[in-house]
C-alpha positions as CSV (number, residue, x, y, z in Angstrom):
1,X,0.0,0.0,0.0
2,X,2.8,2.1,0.9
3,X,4.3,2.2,-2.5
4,X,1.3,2.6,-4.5
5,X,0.8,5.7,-2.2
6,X,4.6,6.6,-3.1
7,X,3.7,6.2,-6.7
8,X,0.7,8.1,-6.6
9,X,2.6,10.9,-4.7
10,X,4.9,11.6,-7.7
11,X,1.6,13.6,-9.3
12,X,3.0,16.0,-6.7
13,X,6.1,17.0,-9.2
14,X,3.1,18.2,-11.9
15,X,1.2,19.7,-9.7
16,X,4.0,22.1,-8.1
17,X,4.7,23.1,-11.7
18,X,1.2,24.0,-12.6
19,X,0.6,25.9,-9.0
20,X,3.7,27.8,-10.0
21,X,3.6,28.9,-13.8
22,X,-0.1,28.5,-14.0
23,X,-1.7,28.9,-10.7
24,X,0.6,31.5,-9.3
25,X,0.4,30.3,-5.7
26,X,1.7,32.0,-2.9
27,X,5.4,32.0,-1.7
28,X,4.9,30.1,1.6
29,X,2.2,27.2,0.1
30,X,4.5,26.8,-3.0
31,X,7.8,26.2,-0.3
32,X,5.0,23.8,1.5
33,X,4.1,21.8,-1.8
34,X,7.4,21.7,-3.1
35,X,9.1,20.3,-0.1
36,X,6.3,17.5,0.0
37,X,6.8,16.4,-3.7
38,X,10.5,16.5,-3.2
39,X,9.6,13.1,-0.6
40,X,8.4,10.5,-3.7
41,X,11.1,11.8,-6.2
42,X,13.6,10.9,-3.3
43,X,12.1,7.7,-3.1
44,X,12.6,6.7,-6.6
45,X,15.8,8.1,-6.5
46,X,16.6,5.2,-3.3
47,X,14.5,2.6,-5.4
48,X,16.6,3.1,-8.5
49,X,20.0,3.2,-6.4
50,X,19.1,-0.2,-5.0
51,X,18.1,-1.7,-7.9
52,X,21.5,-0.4,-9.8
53,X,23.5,-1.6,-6.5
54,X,22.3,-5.2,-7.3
55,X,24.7,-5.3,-10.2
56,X,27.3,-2.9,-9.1
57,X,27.9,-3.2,-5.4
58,X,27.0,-1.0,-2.4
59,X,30.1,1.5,-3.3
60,X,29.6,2.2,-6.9
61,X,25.6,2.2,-6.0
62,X,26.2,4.7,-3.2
63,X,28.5,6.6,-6.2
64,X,26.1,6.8,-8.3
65,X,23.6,7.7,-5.9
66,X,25.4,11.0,-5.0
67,X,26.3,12.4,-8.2
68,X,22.7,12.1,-9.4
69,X,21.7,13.4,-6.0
70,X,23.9,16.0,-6.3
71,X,22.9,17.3,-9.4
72,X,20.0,19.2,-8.4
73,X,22.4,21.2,-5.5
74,X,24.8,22.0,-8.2
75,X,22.2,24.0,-10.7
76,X,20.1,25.3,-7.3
77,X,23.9,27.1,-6.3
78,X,25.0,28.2,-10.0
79,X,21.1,29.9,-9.5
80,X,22.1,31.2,-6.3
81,X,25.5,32.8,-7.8
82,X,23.8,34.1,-10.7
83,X,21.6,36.1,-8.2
84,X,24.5,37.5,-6.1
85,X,23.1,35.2,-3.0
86,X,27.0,33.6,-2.5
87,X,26.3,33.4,1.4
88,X,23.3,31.2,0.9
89,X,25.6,29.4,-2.0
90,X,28.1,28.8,1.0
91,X,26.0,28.0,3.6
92,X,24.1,25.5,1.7
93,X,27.3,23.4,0.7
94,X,28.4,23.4,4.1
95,X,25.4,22.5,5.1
96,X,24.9,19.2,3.0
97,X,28.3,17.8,4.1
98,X,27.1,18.3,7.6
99,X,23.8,16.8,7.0
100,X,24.6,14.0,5.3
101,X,27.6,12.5,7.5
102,X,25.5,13.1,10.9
103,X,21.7,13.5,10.1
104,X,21.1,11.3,7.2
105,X,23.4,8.5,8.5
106,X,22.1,8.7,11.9
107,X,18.8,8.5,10.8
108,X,19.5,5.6,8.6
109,X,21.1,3.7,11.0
110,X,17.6,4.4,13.2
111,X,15.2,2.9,10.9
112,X,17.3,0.3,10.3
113,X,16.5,-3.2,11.7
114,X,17.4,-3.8,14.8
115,X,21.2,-4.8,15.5
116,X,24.9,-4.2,15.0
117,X,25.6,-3.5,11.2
118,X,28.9,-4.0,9.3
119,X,30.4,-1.5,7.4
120,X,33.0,-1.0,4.4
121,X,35.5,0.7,7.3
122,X,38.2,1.5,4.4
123,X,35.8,3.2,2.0
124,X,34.4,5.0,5.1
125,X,37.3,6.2,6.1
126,X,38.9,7.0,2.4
127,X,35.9,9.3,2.1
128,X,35.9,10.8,5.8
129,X,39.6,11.5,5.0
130,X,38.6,13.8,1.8
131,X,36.5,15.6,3.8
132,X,38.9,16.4,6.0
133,X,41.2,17.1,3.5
134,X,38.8,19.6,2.0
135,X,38.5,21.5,5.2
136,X,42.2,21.8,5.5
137,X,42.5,23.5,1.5
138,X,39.4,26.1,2.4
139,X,41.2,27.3,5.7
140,X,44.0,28.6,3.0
141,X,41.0,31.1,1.5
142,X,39.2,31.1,4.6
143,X,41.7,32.2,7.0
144,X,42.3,35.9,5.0
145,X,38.2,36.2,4.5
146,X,37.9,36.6,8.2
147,X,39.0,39.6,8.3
148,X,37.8,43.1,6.2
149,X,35.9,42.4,3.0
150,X,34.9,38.7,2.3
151,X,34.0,38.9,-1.2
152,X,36.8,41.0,-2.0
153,X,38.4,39.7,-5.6
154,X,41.6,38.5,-4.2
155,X,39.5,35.8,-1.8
156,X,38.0,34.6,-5.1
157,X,40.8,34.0,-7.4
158,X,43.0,32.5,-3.9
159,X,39.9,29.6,-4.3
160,X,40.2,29.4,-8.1
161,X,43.7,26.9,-7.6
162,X,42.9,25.4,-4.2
163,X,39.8,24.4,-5.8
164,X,41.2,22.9,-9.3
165,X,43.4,21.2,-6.6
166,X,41.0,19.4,-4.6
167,X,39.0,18.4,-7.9
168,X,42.1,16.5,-9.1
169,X,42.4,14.7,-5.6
170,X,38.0,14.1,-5.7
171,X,38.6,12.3,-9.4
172,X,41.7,10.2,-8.5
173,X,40.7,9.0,-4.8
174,X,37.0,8.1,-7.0
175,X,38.9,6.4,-9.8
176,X,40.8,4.3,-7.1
177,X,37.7,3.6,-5.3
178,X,35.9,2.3,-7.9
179,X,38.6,0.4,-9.1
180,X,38.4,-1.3,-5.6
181,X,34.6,-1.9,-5.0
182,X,33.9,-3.7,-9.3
183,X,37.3,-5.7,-8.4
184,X,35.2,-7.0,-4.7
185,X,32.0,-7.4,-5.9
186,X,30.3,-10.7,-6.4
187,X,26.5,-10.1,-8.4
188,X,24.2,-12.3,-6.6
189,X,22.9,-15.1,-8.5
190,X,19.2,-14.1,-8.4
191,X,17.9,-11.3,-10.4
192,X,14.5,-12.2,-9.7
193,X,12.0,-8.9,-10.0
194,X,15.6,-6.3,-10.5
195,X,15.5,-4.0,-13.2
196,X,18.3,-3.4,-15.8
197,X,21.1,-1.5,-14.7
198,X,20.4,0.9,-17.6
199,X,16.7,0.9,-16.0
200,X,18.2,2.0,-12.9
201,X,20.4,4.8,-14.4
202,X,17.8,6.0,-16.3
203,X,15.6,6.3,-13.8
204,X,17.9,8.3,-11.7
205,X,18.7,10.5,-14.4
206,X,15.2,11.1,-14.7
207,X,14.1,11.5,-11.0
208,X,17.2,13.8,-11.0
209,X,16.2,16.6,-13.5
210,X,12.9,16.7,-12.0
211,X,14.0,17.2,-8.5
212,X,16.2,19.5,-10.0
213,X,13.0,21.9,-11.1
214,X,11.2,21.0,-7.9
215,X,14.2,22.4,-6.2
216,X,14.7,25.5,-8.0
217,X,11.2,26.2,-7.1
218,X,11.6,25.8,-3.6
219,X,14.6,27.7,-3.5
220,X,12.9,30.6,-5.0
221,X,10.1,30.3,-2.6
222,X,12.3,30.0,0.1
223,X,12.9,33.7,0.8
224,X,9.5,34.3,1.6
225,X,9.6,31.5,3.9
226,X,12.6,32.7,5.8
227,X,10.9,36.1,6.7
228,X,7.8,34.5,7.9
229,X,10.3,32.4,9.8
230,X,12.3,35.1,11.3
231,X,15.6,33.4,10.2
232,X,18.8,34.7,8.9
233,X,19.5,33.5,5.0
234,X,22.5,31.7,6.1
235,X,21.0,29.4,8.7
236,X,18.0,29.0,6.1
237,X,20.4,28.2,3.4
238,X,22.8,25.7,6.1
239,X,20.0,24.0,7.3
240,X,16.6,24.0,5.4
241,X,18.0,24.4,1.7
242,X,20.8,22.0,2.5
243,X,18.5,19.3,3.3
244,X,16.2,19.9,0.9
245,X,18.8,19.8,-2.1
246,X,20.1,16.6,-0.8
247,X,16.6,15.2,-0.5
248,X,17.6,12.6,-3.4
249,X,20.7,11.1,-0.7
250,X,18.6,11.5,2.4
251,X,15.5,9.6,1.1
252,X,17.7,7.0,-1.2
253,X,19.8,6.7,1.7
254,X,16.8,5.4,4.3
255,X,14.6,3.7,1.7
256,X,17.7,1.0,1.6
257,X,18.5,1.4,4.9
258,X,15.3,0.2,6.3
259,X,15.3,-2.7,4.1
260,X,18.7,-3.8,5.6
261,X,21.2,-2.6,3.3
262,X,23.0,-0.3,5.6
263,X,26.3,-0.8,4.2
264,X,24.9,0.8,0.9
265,X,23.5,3.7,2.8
266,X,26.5,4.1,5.0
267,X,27.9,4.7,1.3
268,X,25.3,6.8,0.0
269,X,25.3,8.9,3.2
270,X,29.9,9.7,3.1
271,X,30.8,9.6,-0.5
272,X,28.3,12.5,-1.3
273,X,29.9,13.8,1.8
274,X,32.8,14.1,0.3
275,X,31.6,14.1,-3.0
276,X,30.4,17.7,-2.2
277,X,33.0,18.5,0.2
278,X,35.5,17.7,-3.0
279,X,33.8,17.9,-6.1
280,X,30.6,20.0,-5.9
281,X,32.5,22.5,-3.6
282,X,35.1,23.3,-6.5
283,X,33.2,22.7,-9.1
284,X,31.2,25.5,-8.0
285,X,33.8,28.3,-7.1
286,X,35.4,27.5,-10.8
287,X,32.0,27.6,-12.9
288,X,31.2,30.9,-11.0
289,X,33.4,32.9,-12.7
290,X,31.3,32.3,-15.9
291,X,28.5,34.3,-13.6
292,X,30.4,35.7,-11.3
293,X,33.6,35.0,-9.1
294,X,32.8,33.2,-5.7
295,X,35.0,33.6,-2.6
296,X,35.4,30.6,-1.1
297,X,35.0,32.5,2.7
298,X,33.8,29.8,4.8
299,X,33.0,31.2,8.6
300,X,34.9,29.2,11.5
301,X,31.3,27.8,12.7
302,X,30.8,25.9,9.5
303,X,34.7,24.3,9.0
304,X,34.4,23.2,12.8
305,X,31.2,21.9,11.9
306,X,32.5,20.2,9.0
307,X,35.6,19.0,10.2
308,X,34.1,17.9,12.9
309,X,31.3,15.9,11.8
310,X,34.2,13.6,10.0
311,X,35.8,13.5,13.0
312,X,33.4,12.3,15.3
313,X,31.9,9.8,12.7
314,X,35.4,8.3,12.2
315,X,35.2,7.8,16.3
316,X,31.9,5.6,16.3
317,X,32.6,3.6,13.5
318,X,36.2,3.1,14.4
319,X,35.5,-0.6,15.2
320,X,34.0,-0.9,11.7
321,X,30.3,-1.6,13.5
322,X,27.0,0.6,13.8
323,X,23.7,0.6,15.2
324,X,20.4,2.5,16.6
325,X,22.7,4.1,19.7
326,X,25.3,5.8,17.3
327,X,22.3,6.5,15.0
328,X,21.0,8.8,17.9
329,X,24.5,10.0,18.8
330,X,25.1,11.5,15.3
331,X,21.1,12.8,15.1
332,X,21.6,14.6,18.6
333,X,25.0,16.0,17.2
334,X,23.6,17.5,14.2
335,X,21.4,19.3,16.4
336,X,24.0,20.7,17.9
337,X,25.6,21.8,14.7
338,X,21.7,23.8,13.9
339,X,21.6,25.4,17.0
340,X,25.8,27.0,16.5
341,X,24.5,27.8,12.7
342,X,21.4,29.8,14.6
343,X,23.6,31.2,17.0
344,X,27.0,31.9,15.8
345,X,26.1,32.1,11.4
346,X,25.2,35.7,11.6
């Protein structure tokens, strides 16, 4: 019953469109709409990820997973840039590395079934380790940005190499990685009721240009929202629009790991992690300066945050196990990331 509600639910996706373009509905009901048909798109997006695992493996599936799912973050931020809103572009990238190593892997490992879970400890850790090593490059832009004018020019073209840098790092560690998971992965023998892998990639391609236009929606609705709110744009864009443009990762992620397959979403949740901490990050800063350039002027709260979050993930999962308890850990510590965006962001 469930998934014929899920399937149904996917009308949502037409229906923002038409309120928007056609209806003209208000600011706040469209950010309301949009954030409920963002739920069923994510769903597909899990379904098709565990579908395309069964032939590839939890890493590449947990790969693929977060470049499609990180798609839609990467057009909502060049829209961002293009309208000269480069704290909300910074807060929002921040803010989906943090959310996805603590609130969407603690939450997975809550719905999961009851137990102690294994996990791929040296993928983990190869992607915790980026992360990290991404937090160590920004400090070089950073550092200067916390003083006088932070979107001064010479901020932006100090990013422009450190962030050609990292990309080179993101695209060799991936290769490796890869590499690694197709040479250890065994395809079970039954492919009873499993779509084709070019199913399953299509499907996510799909799912991912739509949530792409769901997104943008929101994202433009979102202003309104804030000001009803009383919220500062970076907290909104750290928090709300973070979570929201990785919708695709956090509902993939706990569709498969409340069916059991919490070593895929232990993937899904750390290499878009890093994926964004490494690739989506720099990607960003260099494909601004088409727009306009982009300062890569992180404040202290959100590479403690970031750095952090790596840091104390690396400590749970040390002894290559997980369950419900570190699940709540990581949940209560990503609360405690929101309330130092609310308080110390401005």
């Amino acid at each position: 019953m469930a998934r014929k509600i899920l399937w149904a639910s996917l009308a949502l996706a037409p229906l923002t469109f038409l309120a928007d373009y056609a209806l003209h509905l208000g600011d706040v009901p469209l950010f309301v709409l949009a954030a409920i048909a963002l739920v069923p798109l994510a769903w597909v997006i899990g379904e098709a990820t565990e579908h395309a695992a069964h032939h590839t493996g939890p890493g590449i599936g947990g790969f693929l997973n977060a470049t499609f799912g990180n798609a839609p973050e990467l057009i909502i931020s060049l829209l961002a840039v293009n309208k000269g809103l480069t704290d909300v572009v910074r807060g929002s990238l921040t803010g989906s590395v943090v959310s996805n190593i603590l609130l969407v892997l603690g939450l997975s490992l809550l719905v999961a079934p009851r137990g102690r879970h294994e996990i791929d400890r040296e993928s983990s850790f190869m992607w915790l380790a980026l992360v990290l090593v991404a937090v160590l490059a920004f400090l070089v832009p950073a550092v200067p940005s916390w003083h006088g004018d932070r979107e001064r020019h010479t901020i932006a073209v100090l990013s422009a190499p450190i962030s050609a840098l990292l990309l080179v790092v993101y695209v060799g560690v991936t290769w490796w990685q890869l590499r690694r998971h197709r040479r250890g992965h065994v395809a079970p023998e039954s492919v009873e009721g499993v779509w084709r892998l070019s199913t399953s990639v299509a499907t996510l391609a799909g799912a991912t240009v739509v949530t792409a236009w769901v997104a943008e929606i929101l994202v433009d609705s979102i202003d309104a929202f804030a000001r009803r709110a009383h919220l500062s744009d970076f907290f909104v864009a750290a928090v709300i629009v973070a979570i929201v443009g990785n919708a695709a990762e956090h509902g993939g992620a706990l569709v498969v790991a409340s069916r059991g397959n919490v070593k895929l979403a232990t993937e899904i949740a750390l290499s878009s992690s890093a994926q964004v901490a490494v690739f989506l990050i720099p990607a960003v800063a260099l494909l601004a300066w088409a727009i306009k350039p982009l300062a890569l002027a992180f404040r202290p709260v959100e590479l403690i945050a970031v750095g952090g979050s790596a840091l104390c993930v690396a400590g749970l999962f040390w002894h290559r196990r997980c369950d419900r308890r570190r699940g709540l850990v990581l949940i209560g510590l990503y609360a405690a990331a929101v309330v130092a965006f609310y308080v110390f962001g401005p």
